[in-house]
KETOR-942964 format. One record per atom (N, C-alpha, C): atom name; x, y, z. Coordinates in nm, 3 decimals, always signed. Each point is the difference from the previous one (the first is absolute). Example, Ala and Ser with C-alpha at 12.3 -4.5 7.8 and 13.67 -1.06 7.14 Angstrom:
2
N, +1.319, -0.569, +0.780 $
CA, -0.089, +0.119, +0.000 $
C, +0.090, +0.120, +0.000 $
N, -0.035, +0.105, -0.072 $
CA, +0.082, +0.119, +0.006 $
C, -0.077, +0.109, +0.073 $
# end
This chain:
158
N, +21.543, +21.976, +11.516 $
CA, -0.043, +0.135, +0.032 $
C, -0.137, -0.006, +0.066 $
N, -0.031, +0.037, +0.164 $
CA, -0.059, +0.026, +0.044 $
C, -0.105, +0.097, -0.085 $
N, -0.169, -0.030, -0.027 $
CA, -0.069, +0.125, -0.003 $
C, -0.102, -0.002, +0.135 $
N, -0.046, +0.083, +0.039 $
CA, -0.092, +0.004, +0.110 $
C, -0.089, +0.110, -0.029 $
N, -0.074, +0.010, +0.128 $
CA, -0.095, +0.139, +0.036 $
C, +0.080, +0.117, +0.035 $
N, -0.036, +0.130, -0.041 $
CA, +0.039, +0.120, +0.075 $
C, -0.016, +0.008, +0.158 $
N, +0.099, +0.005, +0.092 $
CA, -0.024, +0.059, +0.098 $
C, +0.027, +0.138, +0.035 $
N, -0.037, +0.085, +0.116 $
CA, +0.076, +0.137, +0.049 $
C, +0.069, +0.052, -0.054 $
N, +0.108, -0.130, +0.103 $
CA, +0.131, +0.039, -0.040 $
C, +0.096, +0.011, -0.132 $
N, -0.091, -0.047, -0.099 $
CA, +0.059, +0.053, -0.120 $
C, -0.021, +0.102, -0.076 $
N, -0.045, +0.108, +0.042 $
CA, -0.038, +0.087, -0.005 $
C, +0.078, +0.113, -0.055 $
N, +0.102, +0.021, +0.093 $
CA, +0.106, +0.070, -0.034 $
C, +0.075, -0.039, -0.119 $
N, +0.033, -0.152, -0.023 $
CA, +0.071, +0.028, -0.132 $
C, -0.074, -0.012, -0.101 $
N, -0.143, -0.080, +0.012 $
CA, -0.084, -0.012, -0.140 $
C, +0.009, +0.148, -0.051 $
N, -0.026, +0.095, +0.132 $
CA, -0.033, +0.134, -0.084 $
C, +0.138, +0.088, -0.054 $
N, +0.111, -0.030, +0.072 $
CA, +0.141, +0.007, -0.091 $
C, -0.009, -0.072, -0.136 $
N, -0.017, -0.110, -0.002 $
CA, -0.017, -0.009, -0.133 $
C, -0.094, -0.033, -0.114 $
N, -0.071, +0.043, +0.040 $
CA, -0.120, +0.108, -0.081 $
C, +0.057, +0.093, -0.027 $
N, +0.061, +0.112, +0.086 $
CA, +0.058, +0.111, -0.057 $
C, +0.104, -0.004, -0.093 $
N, +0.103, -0.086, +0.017 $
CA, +0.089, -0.042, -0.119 $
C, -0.049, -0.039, -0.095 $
N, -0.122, -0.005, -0.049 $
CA, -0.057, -0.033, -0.117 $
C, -0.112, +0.141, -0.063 $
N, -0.008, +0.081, +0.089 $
CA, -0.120, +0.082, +0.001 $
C, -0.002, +0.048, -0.136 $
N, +0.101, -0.022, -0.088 $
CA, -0.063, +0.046, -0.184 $
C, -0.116, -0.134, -0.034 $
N, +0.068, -0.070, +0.036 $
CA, -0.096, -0.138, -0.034 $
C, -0.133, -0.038, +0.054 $
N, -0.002, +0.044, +0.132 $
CA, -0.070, -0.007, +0.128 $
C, -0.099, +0.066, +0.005 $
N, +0.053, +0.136, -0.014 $
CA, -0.047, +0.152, +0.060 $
C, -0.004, -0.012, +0.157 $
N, +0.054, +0.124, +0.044 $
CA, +0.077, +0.001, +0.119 $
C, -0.155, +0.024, +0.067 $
N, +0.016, +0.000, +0.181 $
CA, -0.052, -0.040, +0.117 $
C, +0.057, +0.025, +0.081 $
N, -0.093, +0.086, +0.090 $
CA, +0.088, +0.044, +0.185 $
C, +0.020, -0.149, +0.047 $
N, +0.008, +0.042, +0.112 $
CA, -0.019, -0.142, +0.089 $
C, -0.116, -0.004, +0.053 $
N, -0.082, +0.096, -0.002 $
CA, -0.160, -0.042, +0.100 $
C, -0.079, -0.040, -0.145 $
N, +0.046, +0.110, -0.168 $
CA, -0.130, -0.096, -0.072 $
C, +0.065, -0.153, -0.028 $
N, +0.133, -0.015, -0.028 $
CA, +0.043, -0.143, +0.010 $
C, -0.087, -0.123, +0.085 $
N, +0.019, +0.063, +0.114 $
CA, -0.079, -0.101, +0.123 $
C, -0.116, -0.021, -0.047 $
N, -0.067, +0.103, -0.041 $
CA, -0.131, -0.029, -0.013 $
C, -0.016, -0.056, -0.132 $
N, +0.051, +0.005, -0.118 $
CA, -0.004, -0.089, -0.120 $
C, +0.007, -0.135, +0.034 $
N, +0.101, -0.040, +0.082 $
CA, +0.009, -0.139, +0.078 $
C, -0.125, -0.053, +0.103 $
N, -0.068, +0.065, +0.023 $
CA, -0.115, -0.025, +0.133 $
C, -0.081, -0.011, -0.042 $
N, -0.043, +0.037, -0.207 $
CA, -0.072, +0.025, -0.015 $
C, -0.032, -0.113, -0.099 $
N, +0.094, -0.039, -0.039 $
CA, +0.060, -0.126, -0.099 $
C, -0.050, -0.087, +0.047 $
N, -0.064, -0.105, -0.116 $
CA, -0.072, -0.154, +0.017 $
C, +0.116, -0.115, +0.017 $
N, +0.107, +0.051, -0.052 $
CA, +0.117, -0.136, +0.029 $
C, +0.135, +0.105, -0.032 $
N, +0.101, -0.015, +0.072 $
CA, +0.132, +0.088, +0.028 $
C, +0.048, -0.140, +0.039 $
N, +0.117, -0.070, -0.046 $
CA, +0.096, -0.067, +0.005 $
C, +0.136, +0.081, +0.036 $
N, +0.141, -0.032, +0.057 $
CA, +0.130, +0.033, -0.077 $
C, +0.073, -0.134, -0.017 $
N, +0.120, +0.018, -0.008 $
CA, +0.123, -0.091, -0.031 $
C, +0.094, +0.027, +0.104 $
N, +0.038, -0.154, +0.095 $
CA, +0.112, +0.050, +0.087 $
C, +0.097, +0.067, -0.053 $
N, +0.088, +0.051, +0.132 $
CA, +0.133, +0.060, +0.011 $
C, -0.029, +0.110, -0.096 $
N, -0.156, +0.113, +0.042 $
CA, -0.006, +0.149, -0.061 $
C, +0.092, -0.015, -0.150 $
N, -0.100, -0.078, -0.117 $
CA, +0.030, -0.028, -0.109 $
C, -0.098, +0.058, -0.096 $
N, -0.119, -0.046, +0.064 $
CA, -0.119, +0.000, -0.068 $
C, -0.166, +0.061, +0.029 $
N, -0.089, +0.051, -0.078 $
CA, -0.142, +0.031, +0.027 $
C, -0.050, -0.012, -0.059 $
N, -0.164, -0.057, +0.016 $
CA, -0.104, -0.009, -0.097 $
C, -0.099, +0.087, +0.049 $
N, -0.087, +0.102, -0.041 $
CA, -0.149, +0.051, +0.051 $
C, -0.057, -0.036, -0.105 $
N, -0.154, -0.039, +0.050 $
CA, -0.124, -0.015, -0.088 $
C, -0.117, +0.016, +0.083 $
N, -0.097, +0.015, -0.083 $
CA, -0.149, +0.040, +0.018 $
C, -0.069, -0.083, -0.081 $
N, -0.122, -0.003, +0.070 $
CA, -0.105, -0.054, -0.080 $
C, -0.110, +0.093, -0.065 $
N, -0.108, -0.032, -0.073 $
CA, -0.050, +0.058, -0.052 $
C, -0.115, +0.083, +0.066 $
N, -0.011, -0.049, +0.139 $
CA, -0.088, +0.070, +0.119 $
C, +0.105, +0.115, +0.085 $
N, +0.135, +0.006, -0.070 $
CA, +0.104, +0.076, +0.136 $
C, -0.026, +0.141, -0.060 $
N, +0.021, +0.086, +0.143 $
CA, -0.003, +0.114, +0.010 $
C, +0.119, +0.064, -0.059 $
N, +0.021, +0.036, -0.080 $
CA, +0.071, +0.030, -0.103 $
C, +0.026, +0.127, -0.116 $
N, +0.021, +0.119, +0.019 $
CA, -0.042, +0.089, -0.078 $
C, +0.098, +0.040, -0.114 $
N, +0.074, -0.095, +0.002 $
CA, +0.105, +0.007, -0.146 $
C, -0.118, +0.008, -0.132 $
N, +0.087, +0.081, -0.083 $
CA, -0.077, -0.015, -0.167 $
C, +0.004, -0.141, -0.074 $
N, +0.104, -0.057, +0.019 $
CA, +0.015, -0.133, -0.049 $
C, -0.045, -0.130, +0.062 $
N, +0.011, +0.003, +0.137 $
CA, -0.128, -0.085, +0.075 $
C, -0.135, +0.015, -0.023 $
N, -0.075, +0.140, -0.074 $
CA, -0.096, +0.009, -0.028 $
C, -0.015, -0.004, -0.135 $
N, +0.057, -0.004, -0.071 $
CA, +0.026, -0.054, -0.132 $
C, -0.099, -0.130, -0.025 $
N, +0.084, -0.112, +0.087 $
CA, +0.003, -0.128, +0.034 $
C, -0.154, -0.005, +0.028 $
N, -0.020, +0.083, +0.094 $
CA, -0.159, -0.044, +0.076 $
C, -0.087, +0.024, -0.075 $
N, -0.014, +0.070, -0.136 $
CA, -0.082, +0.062, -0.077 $
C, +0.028, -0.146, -0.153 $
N, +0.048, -0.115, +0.053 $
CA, +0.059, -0.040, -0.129 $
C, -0.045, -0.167, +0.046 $
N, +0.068, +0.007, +0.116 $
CA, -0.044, -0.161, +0.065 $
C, -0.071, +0.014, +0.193 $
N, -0.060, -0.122, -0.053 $
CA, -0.096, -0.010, +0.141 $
C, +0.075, -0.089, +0.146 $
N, +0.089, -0.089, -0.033 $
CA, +0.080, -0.105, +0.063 $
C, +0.196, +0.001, -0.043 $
N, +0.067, +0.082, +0.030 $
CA, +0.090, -0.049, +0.022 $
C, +0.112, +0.064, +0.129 $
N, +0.149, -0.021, -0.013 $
CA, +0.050, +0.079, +0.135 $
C, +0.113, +0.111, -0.137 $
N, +0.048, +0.073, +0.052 $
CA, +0.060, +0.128, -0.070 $
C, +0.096, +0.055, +0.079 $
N, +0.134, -0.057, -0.061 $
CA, +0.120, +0.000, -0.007 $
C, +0.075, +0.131, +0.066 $
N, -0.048, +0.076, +0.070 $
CA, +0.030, +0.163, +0.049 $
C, +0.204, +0.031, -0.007 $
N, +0.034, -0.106, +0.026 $
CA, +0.160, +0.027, -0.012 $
C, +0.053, -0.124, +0.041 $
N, +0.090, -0.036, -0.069 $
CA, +0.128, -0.088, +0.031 $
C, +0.110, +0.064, -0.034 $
N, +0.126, -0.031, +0.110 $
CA, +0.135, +0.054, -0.002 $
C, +0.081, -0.097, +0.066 $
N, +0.100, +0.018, -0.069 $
CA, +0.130, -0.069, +0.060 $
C, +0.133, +0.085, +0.018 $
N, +0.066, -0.038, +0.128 $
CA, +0.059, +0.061, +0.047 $
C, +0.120, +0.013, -0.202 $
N, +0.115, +0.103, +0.006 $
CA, +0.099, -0.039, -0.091 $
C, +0.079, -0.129, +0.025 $
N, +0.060, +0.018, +0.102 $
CA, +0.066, -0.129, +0.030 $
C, -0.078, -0.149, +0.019 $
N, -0.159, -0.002, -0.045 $
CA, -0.004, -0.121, -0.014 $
C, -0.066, -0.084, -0.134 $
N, +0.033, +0.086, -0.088 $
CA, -0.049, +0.010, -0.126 $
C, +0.028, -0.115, -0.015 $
N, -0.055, -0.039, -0.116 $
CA, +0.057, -0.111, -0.065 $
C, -0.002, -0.143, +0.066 $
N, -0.061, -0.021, +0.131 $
CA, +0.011, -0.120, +0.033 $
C, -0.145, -0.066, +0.015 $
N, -0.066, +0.043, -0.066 $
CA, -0.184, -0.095, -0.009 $
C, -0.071, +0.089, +0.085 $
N, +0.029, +0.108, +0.070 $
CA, -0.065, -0.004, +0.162 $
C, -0.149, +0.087, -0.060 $
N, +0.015, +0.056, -0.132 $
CA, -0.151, +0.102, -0.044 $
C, -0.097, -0.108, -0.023 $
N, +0.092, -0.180, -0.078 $
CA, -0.120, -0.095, -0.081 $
C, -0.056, -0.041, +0.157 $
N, +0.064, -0.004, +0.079 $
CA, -0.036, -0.075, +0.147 $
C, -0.121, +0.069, +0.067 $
N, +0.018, +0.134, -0.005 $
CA, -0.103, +0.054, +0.032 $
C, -0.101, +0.000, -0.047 $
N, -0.004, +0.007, -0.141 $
CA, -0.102, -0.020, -0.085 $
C, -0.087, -0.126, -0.008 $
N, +0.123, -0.125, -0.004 $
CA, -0.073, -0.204, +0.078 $
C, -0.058, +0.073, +0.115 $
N, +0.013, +0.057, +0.096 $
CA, -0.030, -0.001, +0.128 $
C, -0.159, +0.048, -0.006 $
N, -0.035, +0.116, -0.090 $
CA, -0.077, +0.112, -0.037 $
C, -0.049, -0.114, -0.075 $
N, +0.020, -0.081, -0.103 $
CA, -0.122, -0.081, -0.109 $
C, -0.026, -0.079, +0.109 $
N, +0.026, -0.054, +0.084 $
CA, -0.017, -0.105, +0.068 $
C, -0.139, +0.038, +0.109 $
N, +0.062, +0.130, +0.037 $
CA, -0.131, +0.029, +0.114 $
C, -0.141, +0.039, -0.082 $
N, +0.047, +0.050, -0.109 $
CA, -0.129, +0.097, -0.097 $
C, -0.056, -0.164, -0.051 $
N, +0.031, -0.147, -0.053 $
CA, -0.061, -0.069, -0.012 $
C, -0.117, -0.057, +0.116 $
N, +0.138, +0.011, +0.112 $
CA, -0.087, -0.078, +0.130 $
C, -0.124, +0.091, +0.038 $
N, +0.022, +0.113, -0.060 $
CA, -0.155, +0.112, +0.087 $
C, -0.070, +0.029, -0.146 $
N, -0.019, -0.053, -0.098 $
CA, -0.096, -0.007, -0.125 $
C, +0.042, +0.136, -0.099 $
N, +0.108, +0.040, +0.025 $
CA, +0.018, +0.126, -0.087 $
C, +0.011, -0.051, -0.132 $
N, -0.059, +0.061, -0.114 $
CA, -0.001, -0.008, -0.122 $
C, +0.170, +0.026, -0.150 $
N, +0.022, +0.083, +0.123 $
CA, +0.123, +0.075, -0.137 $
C, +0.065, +0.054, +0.153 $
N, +0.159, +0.072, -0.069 $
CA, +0.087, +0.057, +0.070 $
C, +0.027, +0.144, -0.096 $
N, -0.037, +0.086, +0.058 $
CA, +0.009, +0.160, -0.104 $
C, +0.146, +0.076, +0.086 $
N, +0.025, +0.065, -0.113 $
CA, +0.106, +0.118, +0.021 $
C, +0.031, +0.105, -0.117 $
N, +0.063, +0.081, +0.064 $
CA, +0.061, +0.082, -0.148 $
C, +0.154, +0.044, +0.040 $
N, +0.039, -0.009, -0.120 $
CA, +0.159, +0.013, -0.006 $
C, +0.047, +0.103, -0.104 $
N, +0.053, +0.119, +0.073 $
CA, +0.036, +0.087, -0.098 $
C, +0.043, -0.006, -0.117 $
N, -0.077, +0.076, -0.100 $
CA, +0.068, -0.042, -0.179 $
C, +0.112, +0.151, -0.015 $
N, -0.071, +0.136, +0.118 $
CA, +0.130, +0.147, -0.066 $
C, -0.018, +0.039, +0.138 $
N, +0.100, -0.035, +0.076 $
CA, +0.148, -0.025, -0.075 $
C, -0.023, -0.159, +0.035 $
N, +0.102, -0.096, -0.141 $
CA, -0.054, -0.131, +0.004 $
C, +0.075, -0.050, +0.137 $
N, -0.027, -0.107, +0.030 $
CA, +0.042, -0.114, +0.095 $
C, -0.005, -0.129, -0.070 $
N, +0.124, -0.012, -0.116 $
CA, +0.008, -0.143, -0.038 $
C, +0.017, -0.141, +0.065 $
N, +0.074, +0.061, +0.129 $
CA, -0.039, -0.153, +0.068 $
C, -0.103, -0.045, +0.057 $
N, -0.090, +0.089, +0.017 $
CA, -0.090, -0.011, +0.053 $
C, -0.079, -0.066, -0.094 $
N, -0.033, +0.089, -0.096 $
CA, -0.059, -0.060, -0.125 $
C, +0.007, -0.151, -0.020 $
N, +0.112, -0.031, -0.040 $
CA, +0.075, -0.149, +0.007 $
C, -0.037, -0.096, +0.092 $
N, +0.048, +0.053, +0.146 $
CA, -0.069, -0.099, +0.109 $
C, -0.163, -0.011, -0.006 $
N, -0.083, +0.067, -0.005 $
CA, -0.136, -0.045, +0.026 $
C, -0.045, -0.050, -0.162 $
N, +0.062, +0.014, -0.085 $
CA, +0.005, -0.052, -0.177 $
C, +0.007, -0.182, +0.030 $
N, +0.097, -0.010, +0.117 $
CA, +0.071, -0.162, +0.014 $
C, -0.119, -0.044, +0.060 $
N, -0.054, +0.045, +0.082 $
CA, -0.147, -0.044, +0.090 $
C, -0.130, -0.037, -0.055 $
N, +0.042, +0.070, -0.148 $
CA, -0.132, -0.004, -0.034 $
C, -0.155, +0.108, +0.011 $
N, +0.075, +0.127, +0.024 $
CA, -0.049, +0.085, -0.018 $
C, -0.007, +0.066, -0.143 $
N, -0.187, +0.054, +0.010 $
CA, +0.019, +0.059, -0.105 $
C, -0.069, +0.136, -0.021 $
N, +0.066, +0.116, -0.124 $
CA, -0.013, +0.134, +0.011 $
C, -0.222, -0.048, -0.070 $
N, -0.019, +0.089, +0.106 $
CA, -0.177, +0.042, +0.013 $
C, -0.032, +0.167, +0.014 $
N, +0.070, +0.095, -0.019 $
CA, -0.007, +0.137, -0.017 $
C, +0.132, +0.038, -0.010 $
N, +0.003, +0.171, +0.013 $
CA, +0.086, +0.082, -0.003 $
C, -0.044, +0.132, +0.074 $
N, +0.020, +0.083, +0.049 $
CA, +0.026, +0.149, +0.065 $
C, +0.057, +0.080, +0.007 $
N, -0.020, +0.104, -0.048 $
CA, +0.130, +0.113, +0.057 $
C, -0.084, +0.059, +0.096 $
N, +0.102, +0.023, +0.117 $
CA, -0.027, +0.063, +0.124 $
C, +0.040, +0.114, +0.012 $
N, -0.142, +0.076, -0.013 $
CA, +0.018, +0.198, +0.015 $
C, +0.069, +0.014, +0.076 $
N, +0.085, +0.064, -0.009 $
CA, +0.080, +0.063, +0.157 $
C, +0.091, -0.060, +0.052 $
N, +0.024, -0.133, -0.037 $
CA, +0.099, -0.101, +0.040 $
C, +0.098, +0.014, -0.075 $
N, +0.046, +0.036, -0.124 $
CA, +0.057, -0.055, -0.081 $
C, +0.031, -0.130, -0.013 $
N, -0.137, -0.096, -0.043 $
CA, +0.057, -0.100, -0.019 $
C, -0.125, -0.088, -0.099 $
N, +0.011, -0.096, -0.083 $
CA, -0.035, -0.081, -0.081 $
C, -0.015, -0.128, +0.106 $
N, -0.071, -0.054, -0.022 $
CA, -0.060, -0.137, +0.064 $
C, -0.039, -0.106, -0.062 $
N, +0.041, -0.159, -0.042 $
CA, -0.060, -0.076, -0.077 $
C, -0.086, -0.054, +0.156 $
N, -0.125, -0.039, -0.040 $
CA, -0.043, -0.063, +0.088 $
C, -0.042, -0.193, -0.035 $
N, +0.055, -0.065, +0.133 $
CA, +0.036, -0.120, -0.064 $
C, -0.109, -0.132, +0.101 $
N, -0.042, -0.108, -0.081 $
CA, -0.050, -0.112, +0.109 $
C, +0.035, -0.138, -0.043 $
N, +0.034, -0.057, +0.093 $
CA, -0.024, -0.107, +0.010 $
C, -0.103, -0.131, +0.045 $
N, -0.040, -0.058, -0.085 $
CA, -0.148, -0.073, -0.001 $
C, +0.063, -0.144, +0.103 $
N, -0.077, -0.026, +0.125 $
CA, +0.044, -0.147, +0.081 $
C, -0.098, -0.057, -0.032 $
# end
């Protein structure tokens, strides 16, 4: 499994499927999409429109509650903004790949830890599970006014 850089032209389906996830996600036009991506310190996908990674660092322009969470907590690491996989390619490594791909660059550029948060209401047990296997671990919690939603917030130490 191919991972690479975002180009253009993936554009159109990264942001299709983003939207197939948008409980998980939270949904995005296509112009703030673009710009979440333009704005991002490292955006990977997975050939054959399978896969996406966004992240930020702790200097990115960023006005999520939970990216600022992070910035108020640690001084050095990159922050996990979304990973998705297509349905049909579940199950075949392509989220741990992204993630080797993602520890690999965050070592080579001195990043400290790898942060994210993964919904606890409504839960996301696989999710839970997959970044549990990595070696992530729960460092807060949130409920998000207005969102309906609960947040464990999670890191991993490199």
């Amino acid at each position: 499994m191919l991972i690479r850089s975002f180009i253009a032209e993936d554009l159109t389906w990264t942001h299709a499927l983003n939207e197939e996830h948008a409980v998980e996600l939270s949904s995005l036009t296509r112009d703030g999409f673009a710009e979440l991506i333009e704005k991002a310190s490292y955006v990977r996908i997975a050939e054959k429109e399978t896969g996406l990674l966004i992240s930020y660092d702790q200097d990115g322009d960023y006005s999520s509650i939970n990216f600022k969470w992070f910035c108020a907590v640690y001084d050095n690491f990159l922050y996990v903004d979304r990973i998705v996989i297509s349905k049909a390619a579940r199950g075949q490594g392509i989220a741990g790949k992204l993630y080797d791909d993602l520890f690999n660059f965050a070592k080579a550029k001195g990043y400290e830890r790898i942060v994210c948060e993964v919904n606890s209401d409504p839960p996301n047990p696989a999710s839970d599970a997959f970044h549990a296997s990595l070696g992530f671990q729960i460092v807060g919690e949130a409920k998000l006014e207005g969102k309906g939603k609960t947040v464990r917030y999670m890191e991993k130490a490199l």
